[in-house]
C-alpha positions as CSV (number, residue, x, y, z in Angstrom):
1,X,10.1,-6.8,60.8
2,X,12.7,-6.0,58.1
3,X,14.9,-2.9,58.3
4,X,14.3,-0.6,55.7
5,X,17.5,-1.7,53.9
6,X,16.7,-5.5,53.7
7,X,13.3,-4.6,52.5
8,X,15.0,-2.3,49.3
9,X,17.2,-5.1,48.3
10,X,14.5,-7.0,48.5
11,X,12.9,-5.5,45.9
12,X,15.3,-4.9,44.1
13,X,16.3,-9.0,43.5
14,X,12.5,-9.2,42.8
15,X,13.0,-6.2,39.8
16,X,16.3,-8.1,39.2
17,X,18.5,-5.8,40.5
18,X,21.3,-7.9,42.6
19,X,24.1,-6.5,43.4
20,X,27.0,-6.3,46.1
21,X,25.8,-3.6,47.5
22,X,21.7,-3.8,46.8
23,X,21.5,-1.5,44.5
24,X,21.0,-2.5,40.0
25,X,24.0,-2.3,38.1
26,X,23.6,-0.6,34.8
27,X,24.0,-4.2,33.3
28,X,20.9,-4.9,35.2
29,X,19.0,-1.5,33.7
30,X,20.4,-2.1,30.3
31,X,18.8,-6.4,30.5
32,X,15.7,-5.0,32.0
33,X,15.4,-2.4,29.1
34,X,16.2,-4.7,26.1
35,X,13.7,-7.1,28.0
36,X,10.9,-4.7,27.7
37,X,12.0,-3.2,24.1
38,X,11.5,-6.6,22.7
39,X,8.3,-7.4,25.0
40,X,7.1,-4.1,23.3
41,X,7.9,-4.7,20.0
42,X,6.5,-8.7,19.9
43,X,3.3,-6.6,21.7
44,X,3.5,-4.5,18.0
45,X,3.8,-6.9,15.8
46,X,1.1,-9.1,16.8
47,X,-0.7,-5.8,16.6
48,X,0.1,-5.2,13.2
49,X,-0.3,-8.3,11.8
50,X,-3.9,-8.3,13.3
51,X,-4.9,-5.2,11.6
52,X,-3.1,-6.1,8.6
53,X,-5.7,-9.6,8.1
54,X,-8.7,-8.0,9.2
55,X,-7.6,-5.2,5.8
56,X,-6.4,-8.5,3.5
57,X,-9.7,-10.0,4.8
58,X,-12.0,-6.6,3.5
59,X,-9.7,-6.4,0.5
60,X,-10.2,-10.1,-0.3
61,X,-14.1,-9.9,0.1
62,X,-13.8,-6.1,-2.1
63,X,-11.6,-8.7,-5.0
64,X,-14.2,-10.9,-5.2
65,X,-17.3,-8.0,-5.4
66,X,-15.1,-6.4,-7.7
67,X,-15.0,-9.1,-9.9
68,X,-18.0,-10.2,-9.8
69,X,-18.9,-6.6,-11.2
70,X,-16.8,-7.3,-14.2
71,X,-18.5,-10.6,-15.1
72,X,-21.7,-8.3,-14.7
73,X,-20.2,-5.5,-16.8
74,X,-19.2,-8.4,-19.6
75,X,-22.7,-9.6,-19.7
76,X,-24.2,-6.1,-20.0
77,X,-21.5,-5.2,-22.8
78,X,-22.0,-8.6,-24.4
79,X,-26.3,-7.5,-24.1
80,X,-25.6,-4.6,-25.8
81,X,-23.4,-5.9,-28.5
82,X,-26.4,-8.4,-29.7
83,X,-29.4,-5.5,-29.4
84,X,-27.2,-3.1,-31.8
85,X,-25.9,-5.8,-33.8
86,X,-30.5,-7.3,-34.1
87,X,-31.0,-3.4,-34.7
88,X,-28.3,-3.8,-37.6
89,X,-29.1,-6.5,-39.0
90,X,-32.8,-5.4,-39.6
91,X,-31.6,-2.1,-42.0
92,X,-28.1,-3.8,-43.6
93,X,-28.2,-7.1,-45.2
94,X,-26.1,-10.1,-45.0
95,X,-22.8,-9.6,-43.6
96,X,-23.2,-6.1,-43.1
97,X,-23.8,-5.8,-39.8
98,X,-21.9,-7.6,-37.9
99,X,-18.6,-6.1,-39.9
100,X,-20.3,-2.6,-39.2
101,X,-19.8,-3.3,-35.4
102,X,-16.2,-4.8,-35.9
103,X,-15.1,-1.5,-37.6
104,X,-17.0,0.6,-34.7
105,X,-15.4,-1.9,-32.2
106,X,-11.8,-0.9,-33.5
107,X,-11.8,2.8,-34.0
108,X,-12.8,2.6,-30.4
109,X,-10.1,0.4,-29.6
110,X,-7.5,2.3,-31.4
111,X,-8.7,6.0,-30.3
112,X,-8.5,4.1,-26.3
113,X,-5.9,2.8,-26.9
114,X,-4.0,6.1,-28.2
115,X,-5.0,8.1,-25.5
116,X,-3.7,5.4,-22.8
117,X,-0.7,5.2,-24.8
118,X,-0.2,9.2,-24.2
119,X,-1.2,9.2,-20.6
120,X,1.3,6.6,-20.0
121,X,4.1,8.6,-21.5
122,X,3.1,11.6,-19.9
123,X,2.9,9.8,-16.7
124,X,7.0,8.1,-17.7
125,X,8.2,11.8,-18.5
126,X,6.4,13.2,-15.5
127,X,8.2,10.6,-12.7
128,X,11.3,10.6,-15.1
129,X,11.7,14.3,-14.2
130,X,10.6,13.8,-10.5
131,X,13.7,11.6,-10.3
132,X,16.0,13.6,-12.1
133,X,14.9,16.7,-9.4
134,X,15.5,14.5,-6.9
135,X,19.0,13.4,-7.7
136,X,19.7,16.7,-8.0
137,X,18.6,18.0,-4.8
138,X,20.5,14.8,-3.4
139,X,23.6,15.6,-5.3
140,X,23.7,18.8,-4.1
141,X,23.5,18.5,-0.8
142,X,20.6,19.8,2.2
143,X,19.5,23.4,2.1
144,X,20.9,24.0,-1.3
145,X,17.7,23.1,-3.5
146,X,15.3,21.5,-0.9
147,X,11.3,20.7,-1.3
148,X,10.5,23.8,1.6
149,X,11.8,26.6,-0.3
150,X,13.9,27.5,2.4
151,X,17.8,28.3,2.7
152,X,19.1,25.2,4.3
């Protein structure tokens, strides 16, 4: 039977640990912890790329619903377009009709296209000055014009 010494170098060669004296250097501690760190972070990488292809696998399969719905939407619009332009055609002669719809088509168009057009620089001004506010509170410094409210 081992003394009680032999036995705790022992273990300690097994955990890597061997030393003059049987005890782990802290060369030994610090090997054993970058050993683990990167054992632990290969462990979370191969986690997240997991989850990150099952969500590129839902999002895929949500692309192709979604466009799918927009081939649907095309037909419906393009459904629509011939009924109104057949319901047209029956009071307006000729021509008529069909250049009725163009002209409804592009005051729609232009009154959409205005109001994206003022959302969008809205939107510009708005993170424009969300910028500027945060250079400033950078510029100036922690505690001075922070997000809490607070006195730094």
């Amino acid at each position: 039977m081992r003394s009680e010494t032999e036995a705790e170098a022992a273990a300690m060669h097994v955990q890597g640990g061997d030393s003059s004296e049987g005890r782990p250097t802290v060369g030994d501690a610090a090997a054993r912890l970058a050993q683990d760190t990167a054992q632990l972070v290969r462990h979370e990488i191969l986690a997240v790329q997991s989850e990150l292809r099952a969500a590129l696998r839902r999002i895929g399969a949500g692309g192709a619903m979604l466009g799918a719905a927009g081939g649907f939407g095309v037909l419906a619009l393009w459904s629509a377009h011939e009924t109104a332009l057949r319901a047209l055609e029956s009071k307006l002669p000729g021509p008529r009709a069909p250049a009725l719809l163009g002209c409804a088509y592009a005051a729609g168009a232009v009154a959409l296209g205005a109001a994206a057009r003022d959302r969008v620089r809205t939107g510009v001004q708005v993170s424009a000055e969300a910028f500027d506010e945060e250079d400033r509170s950078v510029a100036d410094g922690p505690g001075i014009s922070g997000r809490d409210g607070g006195p730094g």
